[in-house]
C-alpha positions as CSV (number, residue, x, y, z in Angstrom):
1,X,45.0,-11.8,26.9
2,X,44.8,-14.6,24.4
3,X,41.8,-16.3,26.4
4,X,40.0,-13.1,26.2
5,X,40.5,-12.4,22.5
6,X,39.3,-16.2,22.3
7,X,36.2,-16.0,24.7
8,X,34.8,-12.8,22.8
9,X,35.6,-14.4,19.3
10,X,33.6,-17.6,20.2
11,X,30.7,-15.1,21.4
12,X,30.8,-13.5,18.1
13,X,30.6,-16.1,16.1
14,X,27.7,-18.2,18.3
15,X,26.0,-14.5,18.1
16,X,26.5,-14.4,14.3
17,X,24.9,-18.3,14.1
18,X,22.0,-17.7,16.3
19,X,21.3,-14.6,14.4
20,X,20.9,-16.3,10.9
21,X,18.3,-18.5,12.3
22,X,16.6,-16.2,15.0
23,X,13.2,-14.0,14.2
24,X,12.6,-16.3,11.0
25,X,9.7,-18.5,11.6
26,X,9.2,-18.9,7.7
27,X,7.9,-22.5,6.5
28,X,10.6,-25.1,6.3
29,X,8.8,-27.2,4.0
30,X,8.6,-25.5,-0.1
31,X,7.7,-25.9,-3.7
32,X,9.0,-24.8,-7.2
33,X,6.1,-23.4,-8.9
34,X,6.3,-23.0,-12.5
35,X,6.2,-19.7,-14.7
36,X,2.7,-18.9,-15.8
37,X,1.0,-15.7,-17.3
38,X,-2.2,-14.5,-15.2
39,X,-5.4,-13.6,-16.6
40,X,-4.4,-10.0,-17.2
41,X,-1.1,-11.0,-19.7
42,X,1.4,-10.5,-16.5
43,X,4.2,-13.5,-16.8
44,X,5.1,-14.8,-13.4
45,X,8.8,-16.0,-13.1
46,X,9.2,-19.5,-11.8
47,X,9.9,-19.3,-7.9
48,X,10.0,-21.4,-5.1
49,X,6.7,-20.4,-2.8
50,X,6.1,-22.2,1.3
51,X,3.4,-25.4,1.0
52,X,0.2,-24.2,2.1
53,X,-1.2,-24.1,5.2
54,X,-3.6,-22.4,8.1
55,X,-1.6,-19.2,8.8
56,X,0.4,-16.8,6.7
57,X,2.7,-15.7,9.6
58,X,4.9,-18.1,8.2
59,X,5.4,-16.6,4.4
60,X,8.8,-16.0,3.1
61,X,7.1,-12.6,2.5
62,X,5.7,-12.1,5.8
63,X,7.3,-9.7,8.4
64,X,10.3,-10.7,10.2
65,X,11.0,-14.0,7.8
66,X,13.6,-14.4,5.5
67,X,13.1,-15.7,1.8
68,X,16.4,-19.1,2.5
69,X,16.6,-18.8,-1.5
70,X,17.1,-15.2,-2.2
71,X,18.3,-13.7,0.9
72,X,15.0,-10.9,1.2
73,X,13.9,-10.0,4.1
74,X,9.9,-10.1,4.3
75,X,8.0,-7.0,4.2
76,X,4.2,-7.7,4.4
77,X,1.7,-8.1,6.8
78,X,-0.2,-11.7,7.6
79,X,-3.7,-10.8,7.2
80,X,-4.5,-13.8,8.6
C-alpha cells in the first residue's frame, strides 16, 4: 500500500513539473523597458517585454504562453 501511495505521488508531482513548463514556448531571453507616455498622452507602465525577433508565436502575450513575471496566461493571436 505504501508503494502505491508513493508511485502515484511521484506521478503527481513529475505531472505538476512538466506542466509548468509544457505548452509555453514564450522567449527565454527579455528586457525591462522603461515607462513612457505615447503620442496620444497614454502612460505606459514599465514592464519587462521578449527581445525581438522573426515571429511573434513566441510573445508572453501570444496564445498558449505564459507571461514568467506575472503569472498571465496569453490571450492573442500571432499575426505573424
Amino acid at each position: 500500500m505504501k508503494q502505491i501511495i508513493f508511485a502515484a505521488t511521484l506521478v503527481l508531482v513529475a505531472t505538476a513539473a512538466q506542466a509548468q513548463n509544457f505548452g509555453t514556448g514564450s522567449n527565454s531571453r527579455s528586457h525591462s523597458v522603461q515607462g513612457y507616455t505615447t503620442n496620444s498622452g497614454t502612460y505606459v507602465a514599465p514592464h519587462a517585454a521578449t527581445n525581438p525577433n522573426s515571429t511573434q508565436r513566441d510573445n508572453y502575450s501570444a496564445t498558449g504562453n505564459v507571461n514568467p513575471y506575472t503569472g498571465a496566461v496569453g490571450t492573442r493571436t500571432p499575426r505573424y
